[in-house]
C-alpha positions as CSV (number, residue, x, y, z in Angstrom):
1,X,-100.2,126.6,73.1
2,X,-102.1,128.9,70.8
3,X,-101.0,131.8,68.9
4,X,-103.1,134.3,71.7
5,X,-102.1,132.4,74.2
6,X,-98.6,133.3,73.4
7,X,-99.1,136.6,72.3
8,X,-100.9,137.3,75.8
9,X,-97.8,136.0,77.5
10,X,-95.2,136.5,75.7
11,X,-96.2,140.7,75.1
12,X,-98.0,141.1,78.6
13,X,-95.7,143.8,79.3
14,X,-95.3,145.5,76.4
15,X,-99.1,145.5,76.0
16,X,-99.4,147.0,79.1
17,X,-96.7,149.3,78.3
18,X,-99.1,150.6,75.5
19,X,-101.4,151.1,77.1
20,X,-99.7,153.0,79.8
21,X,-98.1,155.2,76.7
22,X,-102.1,155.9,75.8
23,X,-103.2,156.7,79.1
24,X,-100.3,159.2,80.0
25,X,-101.4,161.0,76.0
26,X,-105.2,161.0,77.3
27,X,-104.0,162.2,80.6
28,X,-102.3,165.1,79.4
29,X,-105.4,166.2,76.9
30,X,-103.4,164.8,73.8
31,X,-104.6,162.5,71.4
32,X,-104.4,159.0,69.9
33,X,-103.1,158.6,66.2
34,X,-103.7,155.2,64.2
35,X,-102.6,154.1,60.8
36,X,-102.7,150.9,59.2
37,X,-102.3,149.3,55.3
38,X,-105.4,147.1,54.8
39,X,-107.1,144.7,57.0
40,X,-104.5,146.5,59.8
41,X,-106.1,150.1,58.7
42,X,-109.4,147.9,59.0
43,X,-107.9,147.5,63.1
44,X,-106.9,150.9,63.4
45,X,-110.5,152.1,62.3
46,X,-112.1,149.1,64.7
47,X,-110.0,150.9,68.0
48,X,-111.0,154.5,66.7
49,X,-114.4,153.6,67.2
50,X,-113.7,152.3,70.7
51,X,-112.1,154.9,71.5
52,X,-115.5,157.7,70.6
53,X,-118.1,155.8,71.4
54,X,-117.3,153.4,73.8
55,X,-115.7,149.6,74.5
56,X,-117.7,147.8,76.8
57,X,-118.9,150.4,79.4
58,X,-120.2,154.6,78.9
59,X,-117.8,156.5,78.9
60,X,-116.7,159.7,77.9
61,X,-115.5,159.8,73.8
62,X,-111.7,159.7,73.8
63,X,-109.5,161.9,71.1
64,X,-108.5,159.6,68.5
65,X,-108.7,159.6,64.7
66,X,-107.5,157.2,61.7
67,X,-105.4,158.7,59.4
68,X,-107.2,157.3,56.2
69,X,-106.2,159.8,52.9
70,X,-109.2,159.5,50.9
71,X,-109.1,158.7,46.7
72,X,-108.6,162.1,46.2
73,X,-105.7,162.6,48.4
74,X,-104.6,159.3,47.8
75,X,-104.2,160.0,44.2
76,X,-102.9,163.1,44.3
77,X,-99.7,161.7,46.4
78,X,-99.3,158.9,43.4
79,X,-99.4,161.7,41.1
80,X,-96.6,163.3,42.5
81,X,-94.8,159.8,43.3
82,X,-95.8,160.8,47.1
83,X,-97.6,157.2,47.9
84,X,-95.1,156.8,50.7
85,X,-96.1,159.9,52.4
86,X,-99.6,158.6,52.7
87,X,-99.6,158.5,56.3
88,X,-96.5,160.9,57.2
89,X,-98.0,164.0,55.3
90,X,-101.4,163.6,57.0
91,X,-99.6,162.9,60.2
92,X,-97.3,165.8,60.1
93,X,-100.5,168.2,59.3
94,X,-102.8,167.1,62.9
95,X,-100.4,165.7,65.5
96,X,-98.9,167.7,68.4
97,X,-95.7,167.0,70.8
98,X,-97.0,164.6,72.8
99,X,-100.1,162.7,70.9
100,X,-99.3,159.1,70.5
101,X,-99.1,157.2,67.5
102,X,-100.4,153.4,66.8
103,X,-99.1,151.4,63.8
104,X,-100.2,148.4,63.4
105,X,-98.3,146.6,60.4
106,X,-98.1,142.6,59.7
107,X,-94.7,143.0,58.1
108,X,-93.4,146.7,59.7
109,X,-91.4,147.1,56.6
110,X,-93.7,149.2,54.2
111,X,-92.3,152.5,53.3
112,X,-96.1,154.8,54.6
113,X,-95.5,153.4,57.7
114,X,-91.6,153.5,58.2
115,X,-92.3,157.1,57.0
116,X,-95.0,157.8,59.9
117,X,-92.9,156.5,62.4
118,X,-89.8,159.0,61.0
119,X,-92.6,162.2,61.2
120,X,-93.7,160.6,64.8
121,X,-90.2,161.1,66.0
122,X,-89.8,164.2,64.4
123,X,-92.9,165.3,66.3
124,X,-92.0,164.5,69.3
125,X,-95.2,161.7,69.4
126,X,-94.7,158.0,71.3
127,X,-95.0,155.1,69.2
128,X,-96.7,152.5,69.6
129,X,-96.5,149.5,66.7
130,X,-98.4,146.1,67.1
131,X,-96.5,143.7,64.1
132,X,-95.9,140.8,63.3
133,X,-92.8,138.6,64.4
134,X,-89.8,140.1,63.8
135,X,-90.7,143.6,63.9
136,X,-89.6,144.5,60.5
137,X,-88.1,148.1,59.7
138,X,-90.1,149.9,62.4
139,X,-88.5,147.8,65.3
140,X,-85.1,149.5,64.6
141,X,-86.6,152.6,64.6
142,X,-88.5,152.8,67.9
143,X,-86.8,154.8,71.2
144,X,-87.1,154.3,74.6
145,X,-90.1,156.4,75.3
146,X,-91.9,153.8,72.6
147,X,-93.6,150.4,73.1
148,X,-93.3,147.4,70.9
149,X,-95.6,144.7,70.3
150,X,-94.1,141.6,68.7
151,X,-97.2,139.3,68.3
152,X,-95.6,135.7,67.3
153,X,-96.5,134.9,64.1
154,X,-95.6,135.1,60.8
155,X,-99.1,134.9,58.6
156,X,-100.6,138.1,58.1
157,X,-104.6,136.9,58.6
158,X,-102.9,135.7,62.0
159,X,-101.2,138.5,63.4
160,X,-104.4,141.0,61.9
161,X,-106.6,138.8,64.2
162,X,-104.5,139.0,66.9
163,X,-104.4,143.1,66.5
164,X,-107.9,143.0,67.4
165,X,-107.2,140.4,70.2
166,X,-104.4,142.7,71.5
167,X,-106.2,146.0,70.8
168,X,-108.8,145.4,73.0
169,X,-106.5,144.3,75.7
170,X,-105.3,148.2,75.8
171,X,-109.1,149.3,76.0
172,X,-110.0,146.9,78.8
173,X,-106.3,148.6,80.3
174,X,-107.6,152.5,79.2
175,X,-110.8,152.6,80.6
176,X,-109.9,150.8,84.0
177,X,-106.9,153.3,84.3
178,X,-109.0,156.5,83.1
179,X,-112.9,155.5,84.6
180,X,-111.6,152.7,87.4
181,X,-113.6,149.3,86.9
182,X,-117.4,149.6,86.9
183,X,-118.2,146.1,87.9
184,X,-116.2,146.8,91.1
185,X,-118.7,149.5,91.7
């Protein structure tokens, strides 16, 4: 069996659960939160754009944004040995009680997004973290109210493809939940 095959199996639930964590956010006017290192962040930005302009049907533009510190910023937090804040800080400044944050993280174990998932629960935010395997650091932090996506496998070009893969299984959940299926219409 293949590695999406697996993944859709194995994490139908949870991805469902996701979704169902989105939905509620959009529901109650709050907004959608991503952050990813790399080709993850590369993901993040991919759903974003889903999310305002459309995925495969108009729509109305939904409320989420990328938290991407430019060279500037990003600069200024290594000047002041802050590089671990790159995603917590930026985090901290937008979200609201409520708003729901995505990680997506091959490992889970680097210390931005450990620290975003601390300033999510400080919040008061819903996580929701797409990794690889075994979940790393940010599995053991997750609560109840939070959904976990293990996707099995332990290469990162692997699990970043099956991001996308599990990404736009949540839009394809979103819009029918939010707009109802337009090729039932």
């Amino acid at each position: 069996m293949n590695m999406l095959s697996r993944l859709a199996e194995e994490q139908a639930e949870a991805i469902s659960q996701a979704a169902l964590v989105m939905v509620d956010a959009l529901i109650h006017e709050r907004k959608i939160i991503c952050c990813g290192n790399g080709a993850s962040g590369a993901n993040a930005q991919s759903f974003v754009s889903k999310m305002l302009n459309r995925f495969e049907h108009e729509r109305p533009a939904l409320p989420a944004f990328v938290l991407a510190p430019d060279s500037v910023t990003l600069s200024a937090l290594a000047q002041d040995n802050r590089l671990t804040e790159s995603f917590s800080r930026p985090f901290l400044a937008f979200a609201q009680p409520g708003d729901v944050l995505i990680v997506l993280s091959a490992t889970a174990t680097a210390a931005n997004i450990v620290s975003v998932v601390q300033a999510a629960q400080e919040r008061g935010c819903p996580v929701v973290a797409i990794t690889g395997a075994n979940g790393g650091e940010v599995a053991r932090l997750l609560t109840s109210g939070d959904a976990l996506i293990q996707i099995p496998e332990h290469r990162a070009y692997r699990v970043h493809e099956a991001q996308l893969f599990t990404l736009h299984c949540c839009c394809a959940l979103i819009d029918t939940s939010l707009f109802g299926d337009p090729d039932l219409a």
